[in-house]
MARBA-3410 file (N, C-alpha, C, O; in Angstrom, 1 decimal):
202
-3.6,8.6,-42.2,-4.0,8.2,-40.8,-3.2,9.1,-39.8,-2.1,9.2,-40.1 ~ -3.5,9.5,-39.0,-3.3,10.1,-37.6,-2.4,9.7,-37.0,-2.6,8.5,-37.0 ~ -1.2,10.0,-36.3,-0.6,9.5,-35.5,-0.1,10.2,-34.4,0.2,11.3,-34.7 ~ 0.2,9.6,-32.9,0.5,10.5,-31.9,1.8,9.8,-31.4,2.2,8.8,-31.8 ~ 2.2,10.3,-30.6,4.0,9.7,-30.3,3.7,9.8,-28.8,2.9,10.6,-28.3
4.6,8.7,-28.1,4.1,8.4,-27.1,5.5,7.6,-26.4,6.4,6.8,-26.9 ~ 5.5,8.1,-25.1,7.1,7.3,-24.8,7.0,5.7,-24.2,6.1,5.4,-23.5 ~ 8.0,4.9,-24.6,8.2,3.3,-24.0,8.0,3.5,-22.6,8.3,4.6,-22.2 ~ 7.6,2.6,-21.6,7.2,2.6,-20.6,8.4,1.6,-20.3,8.4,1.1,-19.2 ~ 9.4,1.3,-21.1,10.1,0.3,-20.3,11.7,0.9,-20.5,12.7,0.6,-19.8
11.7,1.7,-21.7,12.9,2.5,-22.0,12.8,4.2,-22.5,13.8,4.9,-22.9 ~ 11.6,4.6,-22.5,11.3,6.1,-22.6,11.5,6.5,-24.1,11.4,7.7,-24.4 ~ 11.7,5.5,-25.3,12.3,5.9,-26.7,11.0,6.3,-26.8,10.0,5.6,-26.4 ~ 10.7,7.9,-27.6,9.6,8.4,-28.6,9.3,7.9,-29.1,10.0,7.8,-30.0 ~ 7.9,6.8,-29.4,7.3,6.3,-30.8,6.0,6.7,-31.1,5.0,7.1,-30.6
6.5,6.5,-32.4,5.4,7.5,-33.0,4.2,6.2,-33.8,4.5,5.6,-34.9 ~ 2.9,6.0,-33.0,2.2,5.3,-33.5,0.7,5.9,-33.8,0.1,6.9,-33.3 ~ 0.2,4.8,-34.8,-1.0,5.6,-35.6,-2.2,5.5,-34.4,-2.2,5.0,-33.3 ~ -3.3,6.4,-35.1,-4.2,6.9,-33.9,-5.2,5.4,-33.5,-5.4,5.1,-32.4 ~ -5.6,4.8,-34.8,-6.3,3.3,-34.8,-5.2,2.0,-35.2,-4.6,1.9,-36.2
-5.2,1.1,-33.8,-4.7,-0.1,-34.4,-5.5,-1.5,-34.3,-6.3,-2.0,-33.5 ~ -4.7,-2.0,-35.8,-5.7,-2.8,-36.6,-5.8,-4.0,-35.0,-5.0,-4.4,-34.1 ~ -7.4,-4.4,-35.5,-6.9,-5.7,-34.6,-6.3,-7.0,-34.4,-6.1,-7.6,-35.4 ~ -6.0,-7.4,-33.4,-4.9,-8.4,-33.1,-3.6,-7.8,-33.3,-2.7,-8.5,-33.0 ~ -3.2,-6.5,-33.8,-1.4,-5.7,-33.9,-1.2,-5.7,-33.0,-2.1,-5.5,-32.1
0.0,-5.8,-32.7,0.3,-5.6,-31.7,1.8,-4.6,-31.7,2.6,-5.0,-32.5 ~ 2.1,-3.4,-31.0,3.5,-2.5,-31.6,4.2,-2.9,-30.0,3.7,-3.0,-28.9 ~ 5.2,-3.1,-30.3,6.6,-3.1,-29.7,7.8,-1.9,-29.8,8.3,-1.2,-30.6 ~ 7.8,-2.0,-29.0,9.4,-0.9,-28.5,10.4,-1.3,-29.7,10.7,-2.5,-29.5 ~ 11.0,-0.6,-30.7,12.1,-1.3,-31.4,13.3,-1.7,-30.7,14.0,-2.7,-31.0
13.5,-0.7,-29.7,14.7,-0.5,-29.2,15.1,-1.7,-27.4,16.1,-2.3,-27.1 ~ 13.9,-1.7,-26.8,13.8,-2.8,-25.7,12.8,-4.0,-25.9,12.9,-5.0,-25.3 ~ 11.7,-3.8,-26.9,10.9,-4.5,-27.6,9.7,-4.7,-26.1,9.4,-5.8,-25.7 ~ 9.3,-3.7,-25.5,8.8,-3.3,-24.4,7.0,-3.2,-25.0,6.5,-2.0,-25.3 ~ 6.0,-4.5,-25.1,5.5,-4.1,-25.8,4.2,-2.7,-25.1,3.6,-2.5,-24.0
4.1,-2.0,-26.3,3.5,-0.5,-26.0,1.8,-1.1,-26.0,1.1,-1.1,-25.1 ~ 1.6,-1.6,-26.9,-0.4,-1.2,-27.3,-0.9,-2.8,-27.9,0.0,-3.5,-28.3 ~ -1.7,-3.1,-27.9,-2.4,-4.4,-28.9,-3.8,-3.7,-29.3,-4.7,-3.2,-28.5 ~ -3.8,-3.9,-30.8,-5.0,-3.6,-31.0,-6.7,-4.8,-30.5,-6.8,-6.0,-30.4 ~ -7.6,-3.9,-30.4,-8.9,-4.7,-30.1,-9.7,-4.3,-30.6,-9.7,-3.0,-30.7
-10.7,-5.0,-31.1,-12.2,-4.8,-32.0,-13.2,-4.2,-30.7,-13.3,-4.7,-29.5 ~ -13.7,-3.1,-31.2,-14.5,-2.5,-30.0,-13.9,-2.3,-29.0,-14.6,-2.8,-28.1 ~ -12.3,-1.6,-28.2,-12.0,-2.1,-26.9,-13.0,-1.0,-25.9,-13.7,-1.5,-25.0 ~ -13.1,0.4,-26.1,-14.4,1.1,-25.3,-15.0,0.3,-24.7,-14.8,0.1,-23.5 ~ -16.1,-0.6,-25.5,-17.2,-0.7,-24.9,-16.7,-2.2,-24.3,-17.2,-2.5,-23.2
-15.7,-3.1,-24.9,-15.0,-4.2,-24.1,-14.7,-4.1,-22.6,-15.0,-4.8,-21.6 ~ -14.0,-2.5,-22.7,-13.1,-2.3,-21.5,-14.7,-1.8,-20.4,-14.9,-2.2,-19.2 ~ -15.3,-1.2,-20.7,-16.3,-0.6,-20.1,-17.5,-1.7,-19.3,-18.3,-1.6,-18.3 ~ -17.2,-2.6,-20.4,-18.3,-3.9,-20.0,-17.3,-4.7,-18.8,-17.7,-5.1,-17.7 ~ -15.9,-5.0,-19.2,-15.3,-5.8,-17.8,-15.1,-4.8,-17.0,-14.5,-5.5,-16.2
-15.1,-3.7,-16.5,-15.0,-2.7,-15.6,-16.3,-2.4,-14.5,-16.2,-2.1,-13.3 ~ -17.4,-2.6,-15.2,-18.5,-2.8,-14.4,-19.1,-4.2,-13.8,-20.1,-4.4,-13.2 ~ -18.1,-5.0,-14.2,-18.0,-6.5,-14.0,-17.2,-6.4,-13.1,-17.5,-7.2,-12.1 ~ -16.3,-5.8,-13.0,-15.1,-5.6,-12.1,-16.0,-5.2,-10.7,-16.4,-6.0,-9.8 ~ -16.4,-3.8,-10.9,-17.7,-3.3,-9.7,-18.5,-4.3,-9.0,-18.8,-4.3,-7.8
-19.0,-5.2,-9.8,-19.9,-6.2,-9.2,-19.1,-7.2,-8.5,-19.5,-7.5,-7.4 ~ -18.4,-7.5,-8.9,-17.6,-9.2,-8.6,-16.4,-8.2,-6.9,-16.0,-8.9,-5.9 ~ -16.3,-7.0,-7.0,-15.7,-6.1,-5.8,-16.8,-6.6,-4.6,-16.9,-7.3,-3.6 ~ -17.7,-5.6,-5.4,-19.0,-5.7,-4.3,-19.5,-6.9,-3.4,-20.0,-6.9,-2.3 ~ -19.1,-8.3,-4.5,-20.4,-9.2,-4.3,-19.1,-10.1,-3.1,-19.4,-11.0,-2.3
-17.5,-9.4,-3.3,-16.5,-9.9,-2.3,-16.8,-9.6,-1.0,-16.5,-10.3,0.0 ~ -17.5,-8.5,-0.9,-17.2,-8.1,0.6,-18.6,-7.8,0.7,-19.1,-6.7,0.9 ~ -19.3,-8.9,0.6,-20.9,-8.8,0.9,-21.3,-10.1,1.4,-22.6,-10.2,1.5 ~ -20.5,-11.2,1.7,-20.9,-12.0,1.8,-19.8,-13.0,2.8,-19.3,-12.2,3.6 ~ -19.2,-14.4,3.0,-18.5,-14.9,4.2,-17.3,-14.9,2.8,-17.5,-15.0,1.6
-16.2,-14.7,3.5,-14.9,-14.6,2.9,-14.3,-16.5,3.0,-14.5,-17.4,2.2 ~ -13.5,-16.6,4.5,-13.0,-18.2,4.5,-13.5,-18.5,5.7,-13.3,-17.6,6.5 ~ -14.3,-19.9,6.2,-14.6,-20.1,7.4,-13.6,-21.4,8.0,-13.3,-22.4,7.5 ~ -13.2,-20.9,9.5,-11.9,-21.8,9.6,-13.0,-22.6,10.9,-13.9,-22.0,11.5 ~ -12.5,-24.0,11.1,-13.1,-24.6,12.1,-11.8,-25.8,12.8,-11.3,-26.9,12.3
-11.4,-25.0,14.1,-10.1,-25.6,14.5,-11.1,-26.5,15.6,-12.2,-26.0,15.8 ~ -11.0,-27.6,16.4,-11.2,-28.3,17.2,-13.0,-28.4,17.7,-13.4,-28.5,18.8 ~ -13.7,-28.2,16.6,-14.8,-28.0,16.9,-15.4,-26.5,16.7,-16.4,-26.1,16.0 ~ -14.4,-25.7,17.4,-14.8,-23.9,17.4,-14.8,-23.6,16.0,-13.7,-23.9,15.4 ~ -15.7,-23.1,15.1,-16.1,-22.3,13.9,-16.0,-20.7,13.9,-16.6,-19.9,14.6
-15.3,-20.6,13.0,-15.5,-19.0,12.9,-15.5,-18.4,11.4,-14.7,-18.7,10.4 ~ -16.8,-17.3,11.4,-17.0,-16.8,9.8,-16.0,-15.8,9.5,-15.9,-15.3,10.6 ~ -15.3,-15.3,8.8,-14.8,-13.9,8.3,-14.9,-13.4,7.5,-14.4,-14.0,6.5 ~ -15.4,-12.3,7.3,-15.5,-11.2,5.8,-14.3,-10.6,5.3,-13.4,-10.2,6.1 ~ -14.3,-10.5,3.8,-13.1,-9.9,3.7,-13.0,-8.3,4.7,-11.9,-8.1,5.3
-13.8,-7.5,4.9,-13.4,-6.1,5.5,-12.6,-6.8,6.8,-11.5,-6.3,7.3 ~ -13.3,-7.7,7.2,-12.9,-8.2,8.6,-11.3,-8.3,8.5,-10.7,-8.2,9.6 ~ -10.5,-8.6,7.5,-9.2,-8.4,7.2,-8.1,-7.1,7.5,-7.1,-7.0,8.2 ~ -8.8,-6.2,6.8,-8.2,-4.9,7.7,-8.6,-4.7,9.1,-7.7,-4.2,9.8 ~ -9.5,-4.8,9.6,-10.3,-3.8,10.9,-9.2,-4.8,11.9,-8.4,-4.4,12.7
-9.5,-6.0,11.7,-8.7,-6.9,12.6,-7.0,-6.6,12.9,-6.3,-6.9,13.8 ~ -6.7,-5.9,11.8,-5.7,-5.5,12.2,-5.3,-3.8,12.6,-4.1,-3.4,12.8 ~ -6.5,-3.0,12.6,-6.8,-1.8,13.0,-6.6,-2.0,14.8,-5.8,-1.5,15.7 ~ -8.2,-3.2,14.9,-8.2,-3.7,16.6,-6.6,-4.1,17.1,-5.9,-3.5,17.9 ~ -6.2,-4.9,16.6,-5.1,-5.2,17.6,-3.8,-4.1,17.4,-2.6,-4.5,17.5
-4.1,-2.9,17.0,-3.4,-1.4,16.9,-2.1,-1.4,15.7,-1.1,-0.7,15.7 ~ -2.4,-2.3,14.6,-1.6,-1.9,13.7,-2.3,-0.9,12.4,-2.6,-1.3,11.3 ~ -2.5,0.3,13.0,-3.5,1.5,12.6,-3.3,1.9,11.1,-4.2,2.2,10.4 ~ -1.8,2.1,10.7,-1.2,2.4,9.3,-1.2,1.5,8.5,-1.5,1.8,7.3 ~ -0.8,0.2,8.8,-0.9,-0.5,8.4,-2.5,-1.7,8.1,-2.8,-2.8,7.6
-2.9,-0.9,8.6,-4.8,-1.7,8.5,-5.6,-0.1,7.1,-6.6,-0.3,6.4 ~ -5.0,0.7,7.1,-5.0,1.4,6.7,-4.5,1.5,5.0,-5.2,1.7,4.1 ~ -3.0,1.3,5.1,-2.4,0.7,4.1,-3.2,-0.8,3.3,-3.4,-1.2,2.2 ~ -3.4,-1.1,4.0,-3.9,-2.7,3.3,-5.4,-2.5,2.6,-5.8,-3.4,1.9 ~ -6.2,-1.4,2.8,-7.8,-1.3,2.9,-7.2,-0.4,1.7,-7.3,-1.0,0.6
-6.8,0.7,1.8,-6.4,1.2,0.6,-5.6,0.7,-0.6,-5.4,1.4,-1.5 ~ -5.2,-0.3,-0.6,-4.2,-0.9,-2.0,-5.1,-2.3,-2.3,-4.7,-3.2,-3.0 ~ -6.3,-2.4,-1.5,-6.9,-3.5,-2.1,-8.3,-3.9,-2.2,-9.0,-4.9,-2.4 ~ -8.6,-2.2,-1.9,-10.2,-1.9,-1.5,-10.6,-0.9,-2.2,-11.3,-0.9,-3.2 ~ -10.1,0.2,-1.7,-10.4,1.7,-1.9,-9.2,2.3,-3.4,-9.9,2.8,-4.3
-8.0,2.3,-3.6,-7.3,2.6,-4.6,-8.1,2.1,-5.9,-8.4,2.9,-6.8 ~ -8.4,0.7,-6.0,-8.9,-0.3,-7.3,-10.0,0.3,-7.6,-10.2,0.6,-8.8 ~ -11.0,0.7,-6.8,-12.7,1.4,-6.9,-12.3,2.6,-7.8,-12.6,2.6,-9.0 ~ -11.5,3.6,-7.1,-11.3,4.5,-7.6,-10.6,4.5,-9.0,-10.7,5.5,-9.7 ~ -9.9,3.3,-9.2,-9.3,3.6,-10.8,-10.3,3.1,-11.5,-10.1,3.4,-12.7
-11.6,2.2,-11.5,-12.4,1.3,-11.9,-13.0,3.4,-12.3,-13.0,4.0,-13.4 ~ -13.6,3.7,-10.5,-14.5,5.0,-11.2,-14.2,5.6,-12.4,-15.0,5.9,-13.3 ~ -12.4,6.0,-12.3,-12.1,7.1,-13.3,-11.6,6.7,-14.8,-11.2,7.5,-15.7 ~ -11.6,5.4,-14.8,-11.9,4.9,-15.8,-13.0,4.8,-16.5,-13.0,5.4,-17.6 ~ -14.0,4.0,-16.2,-15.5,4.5,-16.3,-16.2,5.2,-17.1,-17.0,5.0,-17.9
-15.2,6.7,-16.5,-16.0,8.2,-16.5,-15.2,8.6,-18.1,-15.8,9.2,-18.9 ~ -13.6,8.1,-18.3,-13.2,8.1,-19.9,-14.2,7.4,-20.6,-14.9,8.0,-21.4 ~ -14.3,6.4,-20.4,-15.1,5.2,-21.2,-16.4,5.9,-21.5,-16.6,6.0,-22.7 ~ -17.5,6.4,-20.6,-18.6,7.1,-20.8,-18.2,8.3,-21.2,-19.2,8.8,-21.7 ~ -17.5,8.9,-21.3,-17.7,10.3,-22.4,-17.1,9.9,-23.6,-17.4,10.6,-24.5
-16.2,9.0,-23.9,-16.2,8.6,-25.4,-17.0,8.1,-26.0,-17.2,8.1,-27.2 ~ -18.1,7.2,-24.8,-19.0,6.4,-26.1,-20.1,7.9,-25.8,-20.4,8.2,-27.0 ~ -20.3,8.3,-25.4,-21.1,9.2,-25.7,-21.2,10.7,-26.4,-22.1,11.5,-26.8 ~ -20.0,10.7,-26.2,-19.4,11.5,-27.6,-19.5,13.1,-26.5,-19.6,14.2,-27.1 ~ -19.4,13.0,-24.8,-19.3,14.1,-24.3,-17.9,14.7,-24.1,-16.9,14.1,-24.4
-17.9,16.0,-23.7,-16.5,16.6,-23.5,-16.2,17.0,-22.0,-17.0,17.4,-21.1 ~ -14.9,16.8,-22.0,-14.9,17.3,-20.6,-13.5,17.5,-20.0,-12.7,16.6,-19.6 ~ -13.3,19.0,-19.9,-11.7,19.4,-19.8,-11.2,18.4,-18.5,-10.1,17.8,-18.9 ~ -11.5,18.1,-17.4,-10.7,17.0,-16.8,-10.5,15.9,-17.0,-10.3,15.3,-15.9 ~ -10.5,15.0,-18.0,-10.2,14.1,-18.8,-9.0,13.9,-18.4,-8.7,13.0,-17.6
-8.0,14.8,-19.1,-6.7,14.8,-18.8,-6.0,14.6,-17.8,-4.9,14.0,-17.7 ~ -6.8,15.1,-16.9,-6.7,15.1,-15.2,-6.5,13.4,-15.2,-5.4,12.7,-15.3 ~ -8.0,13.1,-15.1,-8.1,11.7,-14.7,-7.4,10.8,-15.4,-7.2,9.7,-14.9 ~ -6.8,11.2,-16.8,-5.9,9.8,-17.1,-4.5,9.8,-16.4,-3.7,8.9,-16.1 ~ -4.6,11.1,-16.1,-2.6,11.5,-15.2,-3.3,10.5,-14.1,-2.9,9.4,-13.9
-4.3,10.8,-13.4,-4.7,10.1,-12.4,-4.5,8.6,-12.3,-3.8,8.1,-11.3 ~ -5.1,7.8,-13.4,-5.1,6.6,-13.3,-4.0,6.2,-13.7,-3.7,5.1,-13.2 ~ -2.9,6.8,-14.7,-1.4,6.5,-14.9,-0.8,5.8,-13.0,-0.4,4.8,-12.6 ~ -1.2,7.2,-12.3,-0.4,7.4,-11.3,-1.4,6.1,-10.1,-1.0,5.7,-9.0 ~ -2.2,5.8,-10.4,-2.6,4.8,-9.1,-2.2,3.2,-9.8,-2.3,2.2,-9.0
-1.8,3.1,-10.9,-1.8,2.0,-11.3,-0.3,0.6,-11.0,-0.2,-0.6,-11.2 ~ 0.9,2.0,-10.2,1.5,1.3,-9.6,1.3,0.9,-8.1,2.1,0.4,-7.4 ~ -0.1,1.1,-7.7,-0.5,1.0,-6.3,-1.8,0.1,-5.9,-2.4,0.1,-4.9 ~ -2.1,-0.5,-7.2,-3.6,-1.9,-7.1,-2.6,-2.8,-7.1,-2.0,-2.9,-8.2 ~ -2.3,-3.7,-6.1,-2.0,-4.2,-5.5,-3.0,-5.9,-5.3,-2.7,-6.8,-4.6
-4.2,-5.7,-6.0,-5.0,-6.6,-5.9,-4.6,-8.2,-6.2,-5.3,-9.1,-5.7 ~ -3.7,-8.6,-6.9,-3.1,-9.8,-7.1,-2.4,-10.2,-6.0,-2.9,-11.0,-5.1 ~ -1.1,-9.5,-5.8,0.0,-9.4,-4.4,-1.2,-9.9,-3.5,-0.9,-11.1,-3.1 ~ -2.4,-9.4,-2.9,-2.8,-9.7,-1.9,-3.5,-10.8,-1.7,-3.6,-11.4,-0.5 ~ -4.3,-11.4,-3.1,-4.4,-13.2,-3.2,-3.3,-14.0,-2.8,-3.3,-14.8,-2.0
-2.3,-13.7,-3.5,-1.5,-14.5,-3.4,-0.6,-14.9,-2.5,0.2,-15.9,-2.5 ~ -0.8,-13.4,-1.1,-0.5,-13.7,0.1,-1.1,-14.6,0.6,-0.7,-15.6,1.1 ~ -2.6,-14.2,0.3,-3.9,-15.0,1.2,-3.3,-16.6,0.6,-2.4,-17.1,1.2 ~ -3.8,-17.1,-0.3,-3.5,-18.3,-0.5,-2.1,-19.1,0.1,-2.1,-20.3,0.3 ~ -1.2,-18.4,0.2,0.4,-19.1,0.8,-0.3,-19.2,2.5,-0.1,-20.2,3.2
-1.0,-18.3,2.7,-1.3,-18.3,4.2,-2.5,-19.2,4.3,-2.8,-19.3,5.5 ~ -3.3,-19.9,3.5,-4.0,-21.0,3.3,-3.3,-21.8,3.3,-3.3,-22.7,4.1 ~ -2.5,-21.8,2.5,-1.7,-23.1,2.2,-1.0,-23.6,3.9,-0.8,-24.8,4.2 ~ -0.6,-22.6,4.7,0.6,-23.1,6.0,-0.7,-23.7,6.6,-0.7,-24.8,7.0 ~ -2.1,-22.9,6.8,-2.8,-23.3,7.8,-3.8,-24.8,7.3,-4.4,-25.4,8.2
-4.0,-25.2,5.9,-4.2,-26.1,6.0,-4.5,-27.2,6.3,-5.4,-27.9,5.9 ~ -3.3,-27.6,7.6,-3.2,-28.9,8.2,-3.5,-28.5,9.2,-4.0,-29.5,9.9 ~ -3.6,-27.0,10.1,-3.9,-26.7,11.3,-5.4,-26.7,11.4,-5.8,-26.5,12.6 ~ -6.6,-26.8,10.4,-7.5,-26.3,11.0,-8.3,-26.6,9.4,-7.7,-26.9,8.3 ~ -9.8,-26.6,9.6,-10.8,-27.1,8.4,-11.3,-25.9,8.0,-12.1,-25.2,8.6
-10.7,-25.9,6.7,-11.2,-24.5,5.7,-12.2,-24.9,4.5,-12.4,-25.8,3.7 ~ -12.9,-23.3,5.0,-14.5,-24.0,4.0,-14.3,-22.5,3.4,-13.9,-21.7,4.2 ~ -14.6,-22.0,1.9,-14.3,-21.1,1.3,-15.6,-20.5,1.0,-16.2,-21.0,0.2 ~ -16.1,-19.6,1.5,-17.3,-18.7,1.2,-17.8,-18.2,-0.1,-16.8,-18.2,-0.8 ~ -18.6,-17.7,-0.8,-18.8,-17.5,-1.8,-18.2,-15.7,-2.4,-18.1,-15.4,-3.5
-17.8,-14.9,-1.3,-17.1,-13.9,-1.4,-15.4,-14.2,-2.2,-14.8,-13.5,-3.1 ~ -14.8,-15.7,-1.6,-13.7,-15.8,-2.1,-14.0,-15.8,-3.4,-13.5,-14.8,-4.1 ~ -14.7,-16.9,-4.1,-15.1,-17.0,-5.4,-14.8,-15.8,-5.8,-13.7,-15.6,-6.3 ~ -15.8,-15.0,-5.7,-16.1,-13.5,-6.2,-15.0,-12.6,-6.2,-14.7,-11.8,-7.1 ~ -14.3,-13.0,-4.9,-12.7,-12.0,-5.3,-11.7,-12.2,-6.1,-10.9,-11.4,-6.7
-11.8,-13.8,-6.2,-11.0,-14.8,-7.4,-11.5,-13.7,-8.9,-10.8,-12.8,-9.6 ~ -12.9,-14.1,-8.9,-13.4,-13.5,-10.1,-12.7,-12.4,-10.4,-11.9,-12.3,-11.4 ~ -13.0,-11.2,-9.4,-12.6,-9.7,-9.1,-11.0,-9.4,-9.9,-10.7,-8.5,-10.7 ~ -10.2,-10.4,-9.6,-8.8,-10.3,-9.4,-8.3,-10.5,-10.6,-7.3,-9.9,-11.1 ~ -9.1,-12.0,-11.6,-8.9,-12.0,-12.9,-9.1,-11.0,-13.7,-8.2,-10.3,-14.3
-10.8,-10.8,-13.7,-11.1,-9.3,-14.5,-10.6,-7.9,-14.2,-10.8,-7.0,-15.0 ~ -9.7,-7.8,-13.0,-9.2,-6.5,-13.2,-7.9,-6.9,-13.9,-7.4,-6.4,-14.9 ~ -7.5,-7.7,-13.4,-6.0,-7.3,-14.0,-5.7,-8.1,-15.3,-4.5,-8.4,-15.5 ~ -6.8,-8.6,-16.1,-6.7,-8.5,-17.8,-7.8,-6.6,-18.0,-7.8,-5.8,-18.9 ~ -8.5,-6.4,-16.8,-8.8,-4.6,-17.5,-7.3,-4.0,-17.8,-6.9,-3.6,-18.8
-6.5,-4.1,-16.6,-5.1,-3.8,-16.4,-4.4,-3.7,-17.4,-3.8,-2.6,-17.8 ~ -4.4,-5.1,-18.2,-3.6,-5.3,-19.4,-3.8,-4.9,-20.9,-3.0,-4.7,-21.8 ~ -5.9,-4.8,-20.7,-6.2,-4.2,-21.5,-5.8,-2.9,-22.0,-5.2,-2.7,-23.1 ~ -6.0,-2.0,-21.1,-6.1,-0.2,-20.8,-4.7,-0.5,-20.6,-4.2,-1.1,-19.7 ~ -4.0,0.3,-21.9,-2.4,0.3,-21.8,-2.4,1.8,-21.7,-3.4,2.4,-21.3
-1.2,2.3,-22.0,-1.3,4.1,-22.0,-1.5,4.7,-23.2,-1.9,5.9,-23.2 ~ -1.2,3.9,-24.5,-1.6,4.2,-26.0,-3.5,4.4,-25.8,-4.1,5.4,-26.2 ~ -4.0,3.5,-25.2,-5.6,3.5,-25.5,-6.1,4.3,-24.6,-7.1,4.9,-24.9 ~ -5.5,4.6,-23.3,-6.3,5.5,-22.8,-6.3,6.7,-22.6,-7.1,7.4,-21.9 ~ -5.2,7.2,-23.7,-4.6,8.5,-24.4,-5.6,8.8,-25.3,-6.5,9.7,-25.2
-5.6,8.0,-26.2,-6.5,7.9,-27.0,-7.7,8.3,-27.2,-8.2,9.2,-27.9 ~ -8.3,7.4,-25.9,-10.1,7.5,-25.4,-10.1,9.1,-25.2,-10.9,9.9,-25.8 ~ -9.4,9.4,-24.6,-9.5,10.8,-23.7,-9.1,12.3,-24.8,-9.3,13.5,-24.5 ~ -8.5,11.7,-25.8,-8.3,12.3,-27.6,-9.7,12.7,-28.3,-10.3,13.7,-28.7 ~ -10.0,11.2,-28.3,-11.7,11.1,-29.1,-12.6,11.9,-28.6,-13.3,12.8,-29.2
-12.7,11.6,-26.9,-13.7,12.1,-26.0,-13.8,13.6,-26.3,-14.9,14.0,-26.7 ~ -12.7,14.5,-26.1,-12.2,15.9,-26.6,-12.2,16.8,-27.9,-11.8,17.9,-27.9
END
């Protein structure tokens, strides 16, 4: 069997593991016990199928009413986009900027270039930037920030609760959705498997 060596993400030790792992294995760091890989039955087409689930459940967030607040009678709808722009208008420019990209625009793009591994392995195409796009998605994956920003939103649900009557749109649902399936894709797509894909693909 095949094997490629690959460094600990939590302590940098060399390990050297086989090219297929069995499913349900799972390998560990000996030295920080940092776990590296878990194996999965089919993950390609696994990972490929919640990825375009991912796309939909994005989409179906910012396509429809986000939270409607109704303080003393006065009602007001908001979309999620309506999140950054609002803070574009009242001139925090970098920062409306910053927030659309780590929770909008960054995630799309690791979903795309992930994708594009997934579709040339099951298809058995080649394609010298491969390599490119996995350095790529290594490097944006400290910057989806998609969880952090639920979990803002909800603490800030939570203070306004008593101030005011919150009715939750079908976009939240969908971003709830969004936020699960990426970040079990997250957990799926380690750096052992997407070395890997991008091995086979080649």
């Amino acid at each position: 069997m095949q094997s490629r060596k690959i460094a600990c993400n939590g302590c940098d030790l060399l390990i050297e593991l086989p090219s297929v792992i069995a499913e349900d294995k799972k390998w560990s760091c000996p030295r920080c016990l940092h776990t590296i890989t878990r194996g999965h039955k089919d993950a390609v087409s696994y990972a490929l199928a919640i990825a375009i689930s991912c796309l939909i459940s994005f989409a179906l967030s910012y396509s429809f009413s986000f939270i409607g607040f109704d303080v003393s009678g006065q009602y007001r709808d908001i979309k999620l986009i309506q999140t950054t722009l609002e803070l574009f208008n009242q001139g925090y420019y970098f920062l409306s900027i910053l927030v659309f990209a780590l929770i909008g625009f960054l995630p799309v793009v690791y979903l795309y270039l992930l994708i594009r591994i997934l579709l040339a392995n099951i298809w058995g195409t080649t394609g010298k930037d491969l390599s490119y796009i996995a350095k790529s998605i290594h490097r944006l994956i400290p910057w989806l920030m998609v969880d952090v920003f639920l979990i803002g939103v909800l603490v800030a649900l939570i203070k306004m609760w008593g101030l005011a009557h919150l009715s939750f749109g079908f976009s939240f649902w969908a971003y709830i959705v969004f936020v699960i399936q990426f970040s079990y894709l997250l957990y799926l797509v380690d750096q052992h498997k997407l070395w890997q894909w991008v091995k086979d693909a080649q």
